[in-house]
C-alpha positions as CSV (number, residue, x, y, z in Angstrom):
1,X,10.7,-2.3,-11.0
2,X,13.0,0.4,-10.9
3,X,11.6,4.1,-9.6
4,X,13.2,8.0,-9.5
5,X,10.9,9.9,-7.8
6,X,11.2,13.7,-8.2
7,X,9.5,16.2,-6.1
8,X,10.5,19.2,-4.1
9,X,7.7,17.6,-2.0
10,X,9.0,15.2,0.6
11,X,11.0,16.1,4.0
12,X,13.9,17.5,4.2
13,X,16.1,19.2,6.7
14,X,14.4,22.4,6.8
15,X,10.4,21.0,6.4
16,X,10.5,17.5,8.1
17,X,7.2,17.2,7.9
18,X,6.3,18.5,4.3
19,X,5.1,16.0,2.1
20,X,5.4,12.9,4.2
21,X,2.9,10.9,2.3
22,X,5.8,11.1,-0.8
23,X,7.8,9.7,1.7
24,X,5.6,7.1,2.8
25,X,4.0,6.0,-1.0
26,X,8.6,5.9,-2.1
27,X,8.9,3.7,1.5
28,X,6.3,1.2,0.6
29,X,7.5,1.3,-3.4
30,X,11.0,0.4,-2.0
31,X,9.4,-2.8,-0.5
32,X,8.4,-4.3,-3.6
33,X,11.3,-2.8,-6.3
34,X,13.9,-0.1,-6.1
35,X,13.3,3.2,-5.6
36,X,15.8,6.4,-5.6
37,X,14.9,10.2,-4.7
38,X,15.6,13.2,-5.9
39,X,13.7,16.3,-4.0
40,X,14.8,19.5,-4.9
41,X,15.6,22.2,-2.5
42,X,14.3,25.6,-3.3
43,X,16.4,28.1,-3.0
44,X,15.3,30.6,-0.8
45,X,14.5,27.6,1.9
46,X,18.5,26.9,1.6
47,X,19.5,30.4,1.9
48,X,16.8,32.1,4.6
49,X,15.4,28.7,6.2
50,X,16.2,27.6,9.4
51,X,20.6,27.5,8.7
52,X,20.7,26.8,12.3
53,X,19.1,23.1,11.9
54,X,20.0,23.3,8.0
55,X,24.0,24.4,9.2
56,X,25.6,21.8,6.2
57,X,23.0,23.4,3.9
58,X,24.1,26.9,4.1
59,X,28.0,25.7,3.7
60,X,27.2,24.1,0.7
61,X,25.2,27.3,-0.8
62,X,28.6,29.2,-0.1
63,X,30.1,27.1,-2.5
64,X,28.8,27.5,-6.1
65,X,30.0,24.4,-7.6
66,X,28.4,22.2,-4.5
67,X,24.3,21.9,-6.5
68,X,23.6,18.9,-4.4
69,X,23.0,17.5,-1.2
70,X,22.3,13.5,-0.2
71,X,21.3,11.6,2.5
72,X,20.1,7.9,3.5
73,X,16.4,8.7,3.9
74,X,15.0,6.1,6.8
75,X,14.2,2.9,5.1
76,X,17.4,3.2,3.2
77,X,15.9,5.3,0.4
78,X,18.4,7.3,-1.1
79,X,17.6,11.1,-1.4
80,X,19.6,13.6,-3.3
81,X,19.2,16.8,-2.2
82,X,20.0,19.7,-5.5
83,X,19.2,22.9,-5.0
84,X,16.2,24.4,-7.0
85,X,17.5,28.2,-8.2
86,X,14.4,30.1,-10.0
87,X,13.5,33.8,-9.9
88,X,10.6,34.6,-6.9
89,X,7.3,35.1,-8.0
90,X,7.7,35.9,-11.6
91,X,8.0,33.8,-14.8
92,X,6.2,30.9,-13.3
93,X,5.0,29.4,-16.7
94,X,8.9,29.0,-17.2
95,X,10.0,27.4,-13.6
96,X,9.8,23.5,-15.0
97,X,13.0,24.5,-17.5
98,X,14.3,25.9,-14.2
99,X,13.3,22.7,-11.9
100,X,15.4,21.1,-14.6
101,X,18.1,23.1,-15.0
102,X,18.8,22.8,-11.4
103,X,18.9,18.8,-11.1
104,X,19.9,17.9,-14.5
105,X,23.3,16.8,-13.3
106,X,22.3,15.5,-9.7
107,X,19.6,13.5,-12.4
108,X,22.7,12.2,-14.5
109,X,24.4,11.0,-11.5
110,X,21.6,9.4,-9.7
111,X,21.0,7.5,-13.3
112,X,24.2,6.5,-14.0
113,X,24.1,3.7,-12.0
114,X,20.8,3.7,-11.4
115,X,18.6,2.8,-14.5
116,X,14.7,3.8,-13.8
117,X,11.7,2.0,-15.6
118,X,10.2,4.9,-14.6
119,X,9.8,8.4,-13.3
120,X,7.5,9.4,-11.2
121,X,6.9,13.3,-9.7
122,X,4.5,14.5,-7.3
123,X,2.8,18.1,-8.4
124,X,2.1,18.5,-12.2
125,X,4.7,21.8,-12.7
126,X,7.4,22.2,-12.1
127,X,8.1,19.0,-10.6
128,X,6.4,17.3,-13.5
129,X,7.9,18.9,-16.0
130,X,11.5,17.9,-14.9
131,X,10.0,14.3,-13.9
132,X,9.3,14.2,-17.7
133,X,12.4,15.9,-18.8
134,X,14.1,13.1,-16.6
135,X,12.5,10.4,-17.9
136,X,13.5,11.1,-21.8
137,X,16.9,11.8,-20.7
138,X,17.0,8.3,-18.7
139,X,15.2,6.5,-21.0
140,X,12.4,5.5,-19.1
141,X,8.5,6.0,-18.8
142,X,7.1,8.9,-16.8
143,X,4.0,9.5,-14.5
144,X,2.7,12.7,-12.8
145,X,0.3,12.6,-9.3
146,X,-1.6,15.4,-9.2
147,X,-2.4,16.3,-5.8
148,X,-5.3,18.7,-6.5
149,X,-4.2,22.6,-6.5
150,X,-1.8,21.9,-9.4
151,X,-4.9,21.3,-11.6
152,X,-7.7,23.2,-10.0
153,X,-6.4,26.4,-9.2
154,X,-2.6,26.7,-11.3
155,X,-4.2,26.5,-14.4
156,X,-6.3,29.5,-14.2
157,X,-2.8,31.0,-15.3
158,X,-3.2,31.1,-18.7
159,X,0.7,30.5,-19.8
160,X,1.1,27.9,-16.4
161,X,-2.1,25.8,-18.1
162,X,-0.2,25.4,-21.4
163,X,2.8,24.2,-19.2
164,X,0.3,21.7,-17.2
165,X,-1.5,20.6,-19.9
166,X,1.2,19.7,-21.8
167,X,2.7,17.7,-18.7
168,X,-0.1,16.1,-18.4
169,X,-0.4,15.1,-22.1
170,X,3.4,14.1,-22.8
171,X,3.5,11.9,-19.3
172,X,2.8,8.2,-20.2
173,X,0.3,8.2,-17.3
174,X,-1.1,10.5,-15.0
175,X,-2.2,9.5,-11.3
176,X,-4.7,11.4,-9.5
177,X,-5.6,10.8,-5.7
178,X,-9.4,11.1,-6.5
179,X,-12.1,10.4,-9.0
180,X,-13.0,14.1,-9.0
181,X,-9.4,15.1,-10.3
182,X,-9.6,12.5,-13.3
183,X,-12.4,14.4,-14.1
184,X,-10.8,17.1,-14.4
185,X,-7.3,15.7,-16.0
186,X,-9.9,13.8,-18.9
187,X,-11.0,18.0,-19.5
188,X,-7.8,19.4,-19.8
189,X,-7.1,16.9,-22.9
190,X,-5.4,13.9,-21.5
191,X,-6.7,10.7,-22.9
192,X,-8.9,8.4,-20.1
193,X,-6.8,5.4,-21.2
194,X,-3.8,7.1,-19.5
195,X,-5.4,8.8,-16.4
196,X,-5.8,6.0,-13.1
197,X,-7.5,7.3,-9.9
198,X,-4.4,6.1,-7.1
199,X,-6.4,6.6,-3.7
200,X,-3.0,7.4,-1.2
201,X,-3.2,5.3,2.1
202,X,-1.7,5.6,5.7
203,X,0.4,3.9,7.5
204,X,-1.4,1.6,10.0
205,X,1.6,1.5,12.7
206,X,1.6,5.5,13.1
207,X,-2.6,6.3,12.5
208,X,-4.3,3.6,14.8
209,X,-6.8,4.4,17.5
210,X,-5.8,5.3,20.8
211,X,-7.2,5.9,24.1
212,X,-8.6,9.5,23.7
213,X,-8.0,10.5,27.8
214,X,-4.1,8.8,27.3
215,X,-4.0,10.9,24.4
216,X,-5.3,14.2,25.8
217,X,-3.0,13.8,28.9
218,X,0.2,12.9,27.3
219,X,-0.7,16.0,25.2
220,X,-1.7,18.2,28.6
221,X,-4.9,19.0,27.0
222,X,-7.8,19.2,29.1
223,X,-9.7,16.1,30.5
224,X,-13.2,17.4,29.7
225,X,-13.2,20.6,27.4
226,X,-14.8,19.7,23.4
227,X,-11.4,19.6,21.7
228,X,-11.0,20.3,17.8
229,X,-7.6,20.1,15.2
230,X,-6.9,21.4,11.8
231,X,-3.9,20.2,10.6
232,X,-2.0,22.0,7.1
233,X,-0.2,24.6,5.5
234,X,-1.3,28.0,6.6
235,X,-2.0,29.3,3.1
236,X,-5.1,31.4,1.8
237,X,-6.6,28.5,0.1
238,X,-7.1,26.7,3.6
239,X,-9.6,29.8,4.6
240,X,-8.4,29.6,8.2
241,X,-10.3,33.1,7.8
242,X,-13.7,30.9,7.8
243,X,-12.4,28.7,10.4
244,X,-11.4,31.7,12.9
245,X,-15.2,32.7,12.2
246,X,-17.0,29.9,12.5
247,X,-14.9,28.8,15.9
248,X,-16.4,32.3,17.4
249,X,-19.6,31.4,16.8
250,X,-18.8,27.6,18.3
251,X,-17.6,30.1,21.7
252,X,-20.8,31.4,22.4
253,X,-22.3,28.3,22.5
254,X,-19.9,25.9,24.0
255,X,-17.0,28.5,25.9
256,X,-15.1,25.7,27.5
257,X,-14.1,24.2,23.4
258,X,-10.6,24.7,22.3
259,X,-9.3,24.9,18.2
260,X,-5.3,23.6,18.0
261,X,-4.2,24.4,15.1
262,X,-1.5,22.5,14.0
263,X,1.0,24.0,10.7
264,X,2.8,26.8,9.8
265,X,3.0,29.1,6.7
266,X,2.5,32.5,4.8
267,X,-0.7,33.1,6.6
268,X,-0.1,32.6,10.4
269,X,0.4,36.3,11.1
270,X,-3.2,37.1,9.7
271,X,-4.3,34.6,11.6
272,X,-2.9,35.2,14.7
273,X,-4.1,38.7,14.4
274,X,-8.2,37.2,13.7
275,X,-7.9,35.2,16.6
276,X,-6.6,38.1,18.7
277,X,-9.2,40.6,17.0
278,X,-12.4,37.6,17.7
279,X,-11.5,37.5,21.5
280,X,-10.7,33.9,20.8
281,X,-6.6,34.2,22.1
282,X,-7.6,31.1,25.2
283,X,-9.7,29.0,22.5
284,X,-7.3,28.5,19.8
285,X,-3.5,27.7,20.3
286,X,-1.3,27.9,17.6
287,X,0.7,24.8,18.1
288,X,2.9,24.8,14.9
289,X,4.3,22.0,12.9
290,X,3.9,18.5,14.0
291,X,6.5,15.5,13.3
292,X,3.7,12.9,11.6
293,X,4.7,10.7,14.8
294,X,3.0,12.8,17.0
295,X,0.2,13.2,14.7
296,X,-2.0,10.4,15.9
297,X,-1.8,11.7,19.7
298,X,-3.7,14.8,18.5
299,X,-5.8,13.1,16.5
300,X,-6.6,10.8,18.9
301,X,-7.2,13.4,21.7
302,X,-10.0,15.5,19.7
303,X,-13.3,15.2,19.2
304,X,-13.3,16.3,15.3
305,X,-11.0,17.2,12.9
306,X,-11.7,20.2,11.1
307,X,-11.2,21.6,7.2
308,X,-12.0,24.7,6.1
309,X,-10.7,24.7,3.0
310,X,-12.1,26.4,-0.5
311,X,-10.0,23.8,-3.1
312,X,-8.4,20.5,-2.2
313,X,-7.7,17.3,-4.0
314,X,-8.8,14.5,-1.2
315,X,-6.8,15.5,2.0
316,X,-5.1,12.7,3.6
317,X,-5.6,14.1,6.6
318,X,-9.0,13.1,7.0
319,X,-8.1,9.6,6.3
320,X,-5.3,10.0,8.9
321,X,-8.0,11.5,11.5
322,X,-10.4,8.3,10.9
323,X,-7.7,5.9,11.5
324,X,-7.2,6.8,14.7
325,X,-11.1,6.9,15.6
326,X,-11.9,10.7,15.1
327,X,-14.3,11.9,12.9
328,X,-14.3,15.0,10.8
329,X,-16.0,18.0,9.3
330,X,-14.6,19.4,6.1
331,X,-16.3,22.1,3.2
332,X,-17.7,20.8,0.8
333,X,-14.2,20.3,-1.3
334,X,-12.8,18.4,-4.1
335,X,-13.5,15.0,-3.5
336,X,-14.1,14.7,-0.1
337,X,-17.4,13.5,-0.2
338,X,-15.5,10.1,-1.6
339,X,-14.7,8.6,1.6
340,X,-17.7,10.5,3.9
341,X,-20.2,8.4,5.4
342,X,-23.2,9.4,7.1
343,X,-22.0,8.1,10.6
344,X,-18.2,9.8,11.1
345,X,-18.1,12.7,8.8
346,X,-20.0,15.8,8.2
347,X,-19.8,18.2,4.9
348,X,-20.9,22.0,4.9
349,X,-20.7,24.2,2.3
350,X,-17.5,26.3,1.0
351,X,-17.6,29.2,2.6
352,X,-20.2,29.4,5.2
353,X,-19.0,30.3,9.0
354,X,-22.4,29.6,10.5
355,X,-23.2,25.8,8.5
356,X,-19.1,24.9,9.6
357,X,-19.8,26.4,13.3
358,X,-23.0,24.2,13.3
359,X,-21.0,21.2,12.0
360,X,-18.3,21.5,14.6
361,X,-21.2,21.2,17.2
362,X,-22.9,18.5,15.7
363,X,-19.6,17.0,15.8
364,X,-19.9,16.1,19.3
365,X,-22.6,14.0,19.1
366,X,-21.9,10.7,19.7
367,X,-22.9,8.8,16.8
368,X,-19.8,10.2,14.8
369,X,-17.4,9.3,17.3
370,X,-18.7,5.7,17.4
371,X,-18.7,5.5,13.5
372,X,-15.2,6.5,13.4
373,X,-14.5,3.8,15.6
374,X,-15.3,1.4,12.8
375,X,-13.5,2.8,9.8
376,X,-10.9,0.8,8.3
377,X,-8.3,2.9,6.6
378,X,-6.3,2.0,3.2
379,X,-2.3,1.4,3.8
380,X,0.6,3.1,2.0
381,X,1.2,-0.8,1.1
382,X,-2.0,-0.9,-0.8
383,X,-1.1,2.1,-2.8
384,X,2.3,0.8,-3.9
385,X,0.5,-2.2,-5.0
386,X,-2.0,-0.4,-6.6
387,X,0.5,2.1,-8.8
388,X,2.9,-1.0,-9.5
389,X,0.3,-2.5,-11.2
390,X,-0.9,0.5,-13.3
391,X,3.0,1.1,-14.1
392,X,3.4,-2.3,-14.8
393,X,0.4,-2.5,-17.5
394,X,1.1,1.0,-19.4
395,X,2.1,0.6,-22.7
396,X,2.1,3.8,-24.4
397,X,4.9,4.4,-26.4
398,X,8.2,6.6,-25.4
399,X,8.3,9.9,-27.5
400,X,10.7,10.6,-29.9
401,X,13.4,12.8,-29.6
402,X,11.5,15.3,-31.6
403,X,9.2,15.1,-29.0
404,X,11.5,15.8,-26.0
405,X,12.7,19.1,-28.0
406,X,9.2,20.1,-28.1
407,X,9.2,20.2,-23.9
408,X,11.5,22.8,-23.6
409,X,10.4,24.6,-27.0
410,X,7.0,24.5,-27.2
411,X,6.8,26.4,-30.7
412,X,8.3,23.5,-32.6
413,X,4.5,22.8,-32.6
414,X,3.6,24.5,-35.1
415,X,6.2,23.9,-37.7
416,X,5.6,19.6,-37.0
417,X,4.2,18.0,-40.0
């Protein structure tokens, strides 16, 4: 089986270590059929971000006519690289037909001598919307995975909802990394029949337990001190606000505990400047973004890993933290509660400074610690299995060309008899 996966989420020069788990699920697909990227670069990434590690980037923006960039990804995946052009922070309902726009002809290339059976995006709009606009062009199927935001929180936008929904609708199926997602795909109109829960998986020769003093001192974290990570994006959604407050209250109790908080993003100032205004400046290090190699040494050296977060799919991180033998304590979030267990994990509710701070410190007991000790994590390997055969079964027919007009013009829906 033949695979194009489009997403703007997956590595890249400027973000190594943004969606890695694409990279991993298009890795394992390669093992079992033939898979080819495409992964958008946004614009202002290209333009502002990092030129001095991104230096053949920014001599390709200077040349107009130059729309795409490629690469042999590791594995030898092949990744084309087009640049994603859209206006900032305005007309968002309208960025798919931009998304699109922007790799149609990187698309046409990649397919002319690659034929796809299918499509596949990551993020239901925009990257879905040009995964479906791909796959009509191409002739092949196309499925969506909805990580989580794209459905819970985009579609409060009442123009970017019609733009999900119909996504979600026109896709032959749609892949959700949760049961609590296919939930809420069935609500927003897409038929069960097409909707498959695809847990995602990690891989077992990066996340494995380690020694936790090895792991602290190839680190240069302390030998004795409680230590906790929270590993993301530094966005509002995460409420590292929360985090910063319920870590305060952790302080009083236990002085000697450190927070590393591991990411980058839009809200690192305004949380540098909580941490600085709570007195907290020696308890939590801002450590930046980790390469997913190094991952495992900082799982492996805490006690917990924390999650703060207000809306979430089902992060892999916490799958990541159990695999190498570290337990975790997350809100109350999405679908977390799918892979909890009484013995290595601990839920509090969205929100709530003083239930997380008491979590972190029940955290330390030593029953968690042994019960992540004894979780066996699902493989990327498992999840390439797992959507092969779901892509393998789906039989829904291709729309007609009518249909594909409809994408781009959505009131050709009313005048269809």
């Amino acid at each position: 089986m033949k695979t194009l996966f489009l997403s703007s989420v997956y590595p890249n020069p400027a973000s190594s270590v943004r969606g890695t788990f694409n990279r991993m699920l298009c890795h394992a697909l390669n093992e079992i059929g033939e898979v080819r990227v495409v992964a958008p670069l946004p614009w202002p990434e290209v333009v502002v971000g990092l030129a001095k590690r991104m230096a053949h980037v920014s001599e390709r923006t200077a040349k107009p006519t130059e729309d795409s960039l490629a690469d042999v990804d590791r594995d030898k995946v092949q990744v084309d690289r087009p640049v994603f052009f859209y206006p900032p922070k305005i007309m968002r309902h309208h960025y798919g037909q931009f998304m699109w726009w922007s790799v149609r002809k990187c698309v046409e290339r990649a397919t002319s001598d690659f034929k796809p059976d299918w499509v596949l995006s990551y993020w239901a709009h925009p990257d879905g919307a040009a995964g479906l606009r791909a796959a009509r062009m191409s002739g092949a199927k196309s499925a969506v995975i909805i990580g989580g935001s794209d459905v819970l929180l985009l579609t409060k936008d009442r123009q970017r909802c019609e733009q999900i929904k119909r996504v979600l609708i026109q896709s032959d199926a749609v892949l959700t990394v949760c049961d609590g997602l296919k939930e809420r795909v069935i609500d927003l109109g897409v038929p069960a029949e097409r909707v498959h829960t695809l847990y995602q998986g990690i891989d077992p020769d990066v996340f494995s337990q380690r020694d936790q003093t090895g792991a602290r001192q190839r680190l240069r974290l302390s030998a004795v001190d409680p230590v906790f990570v929270w590993v993301g994006r530094m966005v509002s959604i995460k409420r590292l606000d929360v985090l910063v407050k319920a870590f305060e209250m952790v302080a009083r109790q236990r002085p000697d505990a450190k927070l590393y908080l591991l990411g980058e993003g839009a809200g690192e100032r305004s949380t540098r400047e909580l941490v600085a205004a709570s007195g907290l400046s020696n308890s939590v290090v801002f450590v930046g973004p980790v390469q997913q190699s190094q991952l495992p040494d900082w799982y492996g050296a805490a006690d917990a890993t924390l999650l703060s977060s207000e809306s979430e799919g089902l992060p892999n991180v916490l799958r990541e933290s159990l695999a190498c033998g570290t337990p975790w304590v997350s809100t109350n979030v999405g679908s977390v509660q799918e892979i909890a267990a009484a013995d290595h994990s601990i839920i509090v509710p969205v929100g709530d400074a003083k239930s997380l701070a008491n979590g972190i410190l029940q955290s330390l007991e030593s029953i968690y610690k042994n019960g992540a000790a004894n979780y066996r994590a699902r493989t990327w390997n498992d999840t390439a299995v797992d959507l092969t055969n779901i892509m393998s079964v789906a039989d829904r027919p291709r729309e007609t060309p009518r249909d594909v007009e409809m994408i781009a013009r959505p009131e050709l829906q009313e005048t269809r008899s």
